[in-house]
C-alpha positions in Angstrom: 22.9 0.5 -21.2 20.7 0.4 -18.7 21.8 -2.7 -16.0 19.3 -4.7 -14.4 20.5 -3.8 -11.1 19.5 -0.4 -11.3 16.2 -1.3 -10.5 14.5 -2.1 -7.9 13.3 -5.7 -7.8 9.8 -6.5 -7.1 10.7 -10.3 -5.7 7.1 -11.0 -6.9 7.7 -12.9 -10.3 8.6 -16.6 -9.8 12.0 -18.3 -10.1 12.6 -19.7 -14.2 14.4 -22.7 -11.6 10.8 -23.6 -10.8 9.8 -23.6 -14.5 12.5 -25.7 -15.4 13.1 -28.2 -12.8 14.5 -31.0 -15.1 14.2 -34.8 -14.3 16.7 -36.1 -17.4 15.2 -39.6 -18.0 17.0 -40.9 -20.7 18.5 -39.9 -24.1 15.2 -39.1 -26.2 12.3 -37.3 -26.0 9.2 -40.1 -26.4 6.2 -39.1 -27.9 3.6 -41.1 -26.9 1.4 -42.6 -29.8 -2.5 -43.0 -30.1 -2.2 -46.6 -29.0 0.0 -45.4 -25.9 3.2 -47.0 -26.9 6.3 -44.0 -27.1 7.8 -43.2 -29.9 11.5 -42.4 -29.5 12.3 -39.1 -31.4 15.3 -40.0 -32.8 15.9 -36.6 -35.2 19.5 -35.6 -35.5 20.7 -32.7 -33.2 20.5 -30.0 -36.9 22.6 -27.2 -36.7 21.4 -25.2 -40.2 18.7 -23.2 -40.9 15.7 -25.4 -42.5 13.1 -22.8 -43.0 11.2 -19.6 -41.3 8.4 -20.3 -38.9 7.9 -16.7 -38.2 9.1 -13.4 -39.1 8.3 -10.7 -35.8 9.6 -7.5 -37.2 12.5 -8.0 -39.2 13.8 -11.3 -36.6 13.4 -14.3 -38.5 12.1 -17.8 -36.3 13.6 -20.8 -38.0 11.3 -24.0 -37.8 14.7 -25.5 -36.0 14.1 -22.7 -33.0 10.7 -24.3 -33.1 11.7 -27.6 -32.7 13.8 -26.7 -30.2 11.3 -25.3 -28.4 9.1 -28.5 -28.7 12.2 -30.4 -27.6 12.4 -28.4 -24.2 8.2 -28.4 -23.4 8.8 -32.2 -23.8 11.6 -32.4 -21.7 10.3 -30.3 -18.8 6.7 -32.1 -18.7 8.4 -35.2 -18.2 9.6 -36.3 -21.8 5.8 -37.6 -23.1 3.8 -35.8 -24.9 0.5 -37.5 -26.1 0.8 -37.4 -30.1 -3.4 -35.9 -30.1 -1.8 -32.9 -27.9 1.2 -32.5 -30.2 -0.5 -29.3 -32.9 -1.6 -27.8 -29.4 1.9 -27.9 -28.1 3.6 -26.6 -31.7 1.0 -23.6 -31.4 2.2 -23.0 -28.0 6.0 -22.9 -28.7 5.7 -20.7 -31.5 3.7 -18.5 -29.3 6.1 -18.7 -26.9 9.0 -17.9 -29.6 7.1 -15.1 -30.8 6.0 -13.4 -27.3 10.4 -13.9 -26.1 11.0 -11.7 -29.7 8.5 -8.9 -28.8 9.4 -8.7 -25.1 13.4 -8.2 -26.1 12.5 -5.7 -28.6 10.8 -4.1 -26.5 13.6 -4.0 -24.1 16.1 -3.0 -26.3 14.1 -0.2 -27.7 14.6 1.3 -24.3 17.8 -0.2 -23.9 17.6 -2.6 -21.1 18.7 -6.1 -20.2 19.9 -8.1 -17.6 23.5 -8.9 -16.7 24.8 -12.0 -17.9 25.5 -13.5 -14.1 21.7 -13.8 -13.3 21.2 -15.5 -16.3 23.9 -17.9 -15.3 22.8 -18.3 -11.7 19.4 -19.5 -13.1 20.9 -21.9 -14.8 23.3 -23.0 -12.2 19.8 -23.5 -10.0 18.8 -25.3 -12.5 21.2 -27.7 -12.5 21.6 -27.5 -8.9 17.8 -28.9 -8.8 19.2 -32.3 -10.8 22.5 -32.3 -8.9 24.6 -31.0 -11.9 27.1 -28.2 -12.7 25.9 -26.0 -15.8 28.7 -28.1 -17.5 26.6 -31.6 -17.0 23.1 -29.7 -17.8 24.6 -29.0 -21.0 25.5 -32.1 -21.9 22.7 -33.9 -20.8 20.5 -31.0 -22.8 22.9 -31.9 -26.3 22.1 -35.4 -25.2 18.5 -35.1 -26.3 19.2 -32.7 -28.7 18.5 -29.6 -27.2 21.1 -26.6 -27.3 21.8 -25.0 -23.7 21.3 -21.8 -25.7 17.7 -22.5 -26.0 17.4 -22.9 -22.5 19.6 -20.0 -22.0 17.7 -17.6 -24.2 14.6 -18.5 -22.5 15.5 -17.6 -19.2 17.3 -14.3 -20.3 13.6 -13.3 -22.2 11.7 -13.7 -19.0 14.3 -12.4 -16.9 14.7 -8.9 -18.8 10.5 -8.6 -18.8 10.2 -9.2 -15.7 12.5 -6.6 -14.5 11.2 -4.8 -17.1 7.4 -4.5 -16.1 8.5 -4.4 -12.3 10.6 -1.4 -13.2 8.4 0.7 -15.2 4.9 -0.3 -13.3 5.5 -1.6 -9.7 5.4 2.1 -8.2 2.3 2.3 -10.0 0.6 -0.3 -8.1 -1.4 0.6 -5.3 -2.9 -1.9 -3.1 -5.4 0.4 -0.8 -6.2 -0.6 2.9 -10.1 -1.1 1.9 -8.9 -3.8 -0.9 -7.1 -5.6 2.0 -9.9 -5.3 4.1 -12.4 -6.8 1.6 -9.8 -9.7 1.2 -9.8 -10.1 5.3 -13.3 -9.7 5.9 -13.8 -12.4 3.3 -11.6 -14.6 4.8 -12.8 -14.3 8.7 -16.1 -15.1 7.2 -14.9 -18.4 5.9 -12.5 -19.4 8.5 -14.1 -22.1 10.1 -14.7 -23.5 6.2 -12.5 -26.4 4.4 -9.1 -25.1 2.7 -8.7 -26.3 -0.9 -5.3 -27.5 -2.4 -5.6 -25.7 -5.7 -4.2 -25.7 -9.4 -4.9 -23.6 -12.3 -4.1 -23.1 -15.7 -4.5 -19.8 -17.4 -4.7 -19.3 -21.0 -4.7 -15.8 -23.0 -8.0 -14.3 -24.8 -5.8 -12.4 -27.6 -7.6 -9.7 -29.8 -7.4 -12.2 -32.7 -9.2 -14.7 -30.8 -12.4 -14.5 -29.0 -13.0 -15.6 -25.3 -15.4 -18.7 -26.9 -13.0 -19.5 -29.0 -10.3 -19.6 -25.8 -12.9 -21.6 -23.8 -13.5 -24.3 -26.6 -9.0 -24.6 -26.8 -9.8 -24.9 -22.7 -12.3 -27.7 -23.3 -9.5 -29.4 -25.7 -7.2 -29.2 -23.1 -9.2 -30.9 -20.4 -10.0 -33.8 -23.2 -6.2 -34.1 -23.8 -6.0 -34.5 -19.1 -9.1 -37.0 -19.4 -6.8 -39.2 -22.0 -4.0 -39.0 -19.1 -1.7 -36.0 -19.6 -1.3 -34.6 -15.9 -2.7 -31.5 -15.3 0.9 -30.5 -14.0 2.2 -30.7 -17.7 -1.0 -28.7 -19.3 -0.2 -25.8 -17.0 3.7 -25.9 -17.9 2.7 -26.1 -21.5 -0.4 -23.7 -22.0 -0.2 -21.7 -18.7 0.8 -17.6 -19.1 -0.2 -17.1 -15.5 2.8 -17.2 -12.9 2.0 -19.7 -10.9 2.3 -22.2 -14.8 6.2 -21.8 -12.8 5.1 -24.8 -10.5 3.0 -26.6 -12.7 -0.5 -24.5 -11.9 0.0 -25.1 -8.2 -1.6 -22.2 -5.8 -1.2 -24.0 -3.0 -3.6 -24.4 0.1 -6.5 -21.9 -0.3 -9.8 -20.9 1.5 -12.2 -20.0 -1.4 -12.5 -16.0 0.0 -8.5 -16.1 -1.1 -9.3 -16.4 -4.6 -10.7 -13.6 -7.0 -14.6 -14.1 -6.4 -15.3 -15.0 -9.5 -13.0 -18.5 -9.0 -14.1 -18.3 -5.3 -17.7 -19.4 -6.5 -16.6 -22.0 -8.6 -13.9 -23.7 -6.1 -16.8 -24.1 -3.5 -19.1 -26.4 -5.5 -16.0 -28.3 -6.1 -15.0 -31.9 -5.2 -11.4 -33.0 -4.6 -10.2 -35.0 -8.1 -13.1 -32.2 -10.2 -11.3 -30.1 -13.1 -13.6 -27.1 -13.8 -14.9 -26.1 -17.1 -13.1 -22.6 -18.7 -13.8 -19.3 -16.4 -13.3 -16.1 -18.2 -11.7 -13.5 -16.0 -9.9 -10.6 -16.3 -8.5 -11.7 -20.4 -7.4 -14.8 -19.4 -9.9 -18.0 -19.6 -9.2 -20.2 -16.2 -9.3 -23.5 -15.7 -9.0 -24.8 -12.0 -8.1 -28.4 -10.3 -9.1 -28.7 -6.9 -6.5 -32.2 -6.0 -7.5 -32.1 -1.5 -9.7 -30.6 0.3 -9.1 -30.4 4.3 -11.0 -28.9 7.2 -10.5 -25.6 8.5 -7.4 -25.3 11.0 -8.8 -25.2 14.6 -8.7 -21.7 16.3 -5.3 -21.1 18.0 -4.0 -18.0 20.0 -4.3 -14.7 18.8 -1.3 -12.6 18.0 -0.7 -8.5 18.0 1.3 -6.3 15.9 2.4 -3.2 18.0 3.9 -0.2 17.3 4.6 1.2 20.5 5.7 4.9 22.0 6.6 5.7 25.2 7.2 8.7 27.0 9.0 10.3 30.1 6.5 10.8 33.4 7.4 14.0 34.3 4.7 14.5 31.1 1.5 15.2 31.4 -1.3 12.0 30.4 -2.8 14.8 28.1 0.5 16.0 26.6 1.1 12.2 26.1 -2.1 11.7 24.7 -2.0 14.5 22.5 1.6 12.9 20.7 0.8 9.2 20.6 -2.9 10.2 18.8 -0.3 11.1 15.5 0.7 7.4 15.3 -1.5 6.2 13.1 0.0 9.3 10.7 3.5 7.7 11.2 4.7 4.5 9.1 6.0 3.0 12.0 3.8 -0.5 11.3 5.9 -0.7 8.1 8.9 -0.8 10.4 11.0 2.6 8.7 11.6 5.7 10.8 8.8 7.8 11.5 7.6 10.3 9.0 6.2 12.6 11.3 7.9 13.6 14.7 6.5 12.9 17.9 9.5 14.7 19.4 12.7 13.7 21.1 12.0 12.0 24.3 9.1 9.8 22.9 11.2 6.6 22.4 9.5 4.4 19.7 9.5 0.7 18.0 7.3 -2.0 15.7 6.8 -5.3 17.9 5.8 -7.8 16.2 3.2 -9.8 15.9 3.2 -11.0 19.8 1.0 -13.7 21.0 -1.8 -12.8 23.5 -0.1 -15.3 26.0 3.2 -13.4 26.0 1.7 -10.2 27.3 2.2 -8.4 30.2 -0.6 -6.3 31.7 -1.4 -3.7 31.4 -0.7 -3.9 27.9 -2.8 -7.1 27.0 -6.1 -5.8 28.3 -6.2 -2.6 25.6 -4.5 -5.1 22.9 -7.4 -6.6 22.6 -10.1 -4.2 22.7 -8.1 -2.4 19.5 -9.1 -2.1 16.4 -6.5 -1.9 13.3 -5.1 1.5 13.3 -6.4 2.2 16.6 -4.5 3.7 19.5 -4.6 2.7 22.8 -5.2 5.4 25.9 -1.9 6.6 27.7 -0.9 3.9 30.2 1.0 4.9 33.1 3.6 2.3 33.9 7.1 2.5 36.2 8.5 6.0 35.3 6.8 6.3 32.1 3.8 6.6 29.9 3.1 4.2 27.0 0.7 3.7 24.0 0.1 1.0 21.3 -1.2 1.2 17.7 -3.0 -2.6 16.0 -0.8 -2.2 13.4 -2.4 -6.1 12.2 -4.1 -8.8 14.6 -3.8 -12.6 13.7 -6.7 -14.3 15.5 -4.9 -17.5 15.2 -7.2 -18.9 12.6 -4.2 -19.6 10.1 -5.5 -17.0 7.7 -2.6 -14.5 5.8 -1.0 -11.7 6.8 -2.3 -8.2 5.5 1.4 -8.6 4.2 1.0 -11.2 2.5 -2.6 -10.5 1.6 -1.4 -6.9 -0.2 2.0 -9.0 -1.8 -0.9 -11.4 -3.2 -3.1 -8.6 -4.5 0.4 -6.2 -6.0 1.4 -9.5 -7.9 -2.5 -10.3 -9.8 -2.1 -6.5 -10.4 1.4 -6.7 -12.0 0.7 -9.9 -13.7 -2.3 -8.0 -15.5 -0.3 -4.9 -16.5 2.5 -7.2 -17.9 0.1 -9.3 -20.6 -1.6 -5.7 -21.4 2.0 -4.2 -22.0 2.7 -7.5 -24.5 -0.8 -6.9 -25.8 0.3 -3.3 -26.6 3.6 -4.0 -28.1 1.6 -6.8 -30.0 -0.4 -4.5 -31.6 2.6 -2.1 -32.6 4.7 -4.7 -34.3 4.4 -7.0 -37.4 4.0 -10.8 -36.9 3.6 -13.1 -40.0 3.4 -16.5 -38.9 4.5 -18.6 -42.1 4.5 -22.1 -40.7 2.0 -24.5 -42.6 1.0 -24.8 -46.0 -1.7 -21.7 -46.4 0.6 -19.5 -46.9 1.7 -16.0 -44.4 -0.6 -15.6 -41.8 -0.3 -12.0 -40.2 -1.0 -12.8 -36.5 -1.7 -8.9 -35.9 -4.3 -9.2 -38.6 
C-alpha cells in the first residue's frame, strides 16, 4: 500500500485543527427554536443501525452516521443551530457523508491512504486547541453524544484527498511568471487604495443543479445570517472552499488580490455589507467584507539578489559574458545552479535586503533593475561582481511573488480537486433514500 509519506506534500491544503477548533459548552447540542428559545437535544447516544440514508456504491450511510454528522456541524458552529436552517444543514451533512465515501473509494481504488499517526496528530491539535489530551476530547465528544470515530473518520477523509490530489496534480500546476505579473501589476496599481478584511463562503454548482438554482440556496443562506446565524458558522457549514477551514476568513486583502471577478464586487462594498451570490469558476460565492482600513503608508524598499562574483585577474568582458547566463540559472529559487558559470565564479541568493542596508556600489544599479535583470560588471577590491532582481518589495506591504504564485498554485489545486470529485461523481452510483419519496439517484 501506498503510504502517505511517499509523497510529496503540497503544504497548501489547510489544517482539519482549524476546521474543528472546538469550544465544549455544555453537555447538549441546543437547537435554537423559531421563537429563539434553545431546545436541548436530549436524544440518546444510539449505537444500532436505524435505517439507510444513502447507499454510494455498495457502502451503506445509516441515518445515525447522519445524525452524527449533524451532531458535529452543531458542535463546531458553536452548539446553535437556528431550527429554519436545520433541512439546509441535514442536506449538507449527507453531502458531506456522501463526498468522504467517494473520495476513500477513490483512494483505495488506487490504493492509498494516510498513516494512522497523522490522523492522530490532528486530533491531538485538536484537543490541544481546548487544552485536552485525545483521551478528554473523547469524552467530552461521548458527552454530547458524538463518537470520536466520527470526528476521526472525518479527518482521515480529508486527509487521504488531500494528499491525494496534491500527489497526482501538484506537478501539474504551473503558475507562469506573466500570471504573477498580472497579479503584481494589479496590486501596485491599487497600493495606495483601502485593504478589506474579507470572508467568503463558497458553495458547489453540481451537474444536477443549476447555477440559479445554487444562487437562490445562496440567497437562503444570507436570509438564515439576517435572522442571526454568524456568517462564521454558514461558511463552516456550507463552505467547500478551503478557506470554510477558518470560518470563510481570507484575511486582509487589497481588491487586485482577489480573482477579478470578486475584485469588482469587494470595491463597491461597505464594511458590515454581505454580497449577493457570484458565480465563478463552478462554485457560487458569497462575500463579507467585516473592516475596511487605509492603505499602509510607503516604507523602504527591499532587493532580492542573486549575486556572482569573480576573480580580477578576469577580464570585465569575460565577466560580463558569464554573469549575462544568470537569469538562465535558478539561483533566485535558492538551489544550486543549473547551468555553470565555471569554477572560480563564487555565487549566492541574498535576500530580500533593504535599500538602507546597502553598500555602494551595489545600491545605485539595485535600483535601476528590473526583475530578471542583471546588473553591469562592477569592479570592487580584488574582484568583479554582478546582481540579478530576482523580486523587489517597494515597501508598500503588498505580497511576495512567493506568496503571490503559493496563492495562485492553491485556487488552481482547489479547482482540480472539486473537478476530480465531480469525475468520480459521475462514475459511481449514489441513491440518496432519506425522506419519504422514495430513492433518489443523486447521479441522475
Amino acid at each position: 500500500m501506498i503510504k502517505s509519506s511517499q509523497l510529496k506534500k503540497s503544504g497548501l491544503f489547510c489544517s482539519v485543527a482549524g476546521v474543528l477548533a472546538i469550544a465544549f459548552a455544555g453537555a447538549s447540542l441546543p437547537v435554537m427554536a423559531q421563537d429563539g428559545s434553545q431546545q436541548a437535544n436530549q436524544e440518546p447516544q444510539i449505537q444500532a443501525l436505524e435505517s439507510v440514508a444513502a447507499v454510494v456504491n455498495d457502502k451503506v450511510i445509516s441515518t445515525f452516521d447522519l445524525r452524527q454528522r449533524i451532531q458535529l456541524i452543531a458542535l463546531t458552529s458553536g452548539g446553535q443551530i437556528p431550527e429554519s436552517a436545520m433541512a439546509q444543514v441535514q442536506a449538507k451533512a449527507l453531502q458531506d457523508l456522501i463526498e468522504e465515501q467517494l473520495k476513500l473509494a477513490e483512494a483505495e481504488s488506487v490504493d492509498f491512504d494516510v498513516d494512522p499517526e497523522e490522523v492522530d496528530q490532528e486530533l491531538a491539535g485538536i484537543a490541544a486547541n481546548s487544552g485536552n489530551t485525545i483521551e478528554q476530547l473523547e469524552q467530552q465528544l461521548n458527552a454530547v453524544g458524538i463518537s470520536i470515530e466520527t470526528l476521526r473518520r472525518q479527518i482521515r477523509t480529508r486527509l487521504v484527498w488531500q494528499q491525494l490530489v496534491a500527489g497526482r496534480y501538484s506537478s501539474r500546476v504551473r503558475i507562469s511568471d506573466s500570471e504573477i505579473d498580472a497579479v503584481m501589476n494589479r496590486l501596485r496599481a491599487e497600493s495606495q487604495d483601502e485593504q478589506y478584511l474579507v470572508s467568503e463562503i463558497c458553495l458547489p454548482v453540481r451537474e444536477n443543479f443549476s447555477t440559479a438554482q445554487i444562487e437562490q440556496a445562496g440567497m437562503q443562506i444570507i436570509q438564515q445570517m439576517q435572522q442571526g446565524t454568524p456568517f462564521e458558522a454558514m461558511a463552516r457549514q456550507f463552505s467547500v472552499c478551503s478557506s470554510a477551514a477558518n470560518g470563510g476568513d481570507l484575511g486582509w486583502l487589497r481588491a487586485g488580490e482577489m480573482e477579478p471577478e470578486l475584485g469588482n464586487v469587494v470595491r463597491q462594498m461597505a464594511a458590515g455589507n454581505v454580497s449577493r451570490p457570484i458565480a465563478l469558476d463552478g462554485t457560487v460565492r458569497i462575500l463579507a467584507v467585516r473592516e475596511t482600513r487605509e492603505a499602509a503608508e510607503q516604507g523602504v524598499k527591499s532587493y532580492e539578489l542573486g549575486y556572482a562574483s569573480a576573480p580580477a585577474s578576469m577580464s570585465r568582458e569575460e565577466v560580463a559574458e558569464i554573469t549575462s547566463k544568470l537569469p538562465q540559472t535558478n539561483i533566485c529559487a535558492g538551489d544550486a545552479l543549473s547551468i555553470d558559470l565555471g569554477q572560480d565564479v563564487d555565487f549566492e541568493l541574498l535576500p530580500m535586503i533593504p535599500a538602507s542596508r546597502m553598500q555602494e556600489p551595489f545600491r545605485a544599479p539595485a535600483e535601476q533593475l528590473e526583475r530578471g535583470e542583471v546588473s553591469e560588471p562592477i569592479r570592487s577590491g580584488d574582484s568583479w561582481h554582478a546582481i540579478l532582481l530576482c523580486a523587489k518589495d517597494d515597501g508598500l506591504g503588498l505580497p511576495s511573488r512567493g506568496q503571490i504564485e503559493d496563492r495562485l498554485f492553491a485556487q488552481e489545486l482547489d479547482l482540480i480537486s472539486r473537478r476530480y470529485l465531480r469525475d468520480v461523481e459521475r462514475d459511481s452510483s449514489v441513491q440518496i433514500l432519506l425522506g419519504n419519496n422514495g430513492p433518489q439517484n443523486q447521479n441522475g
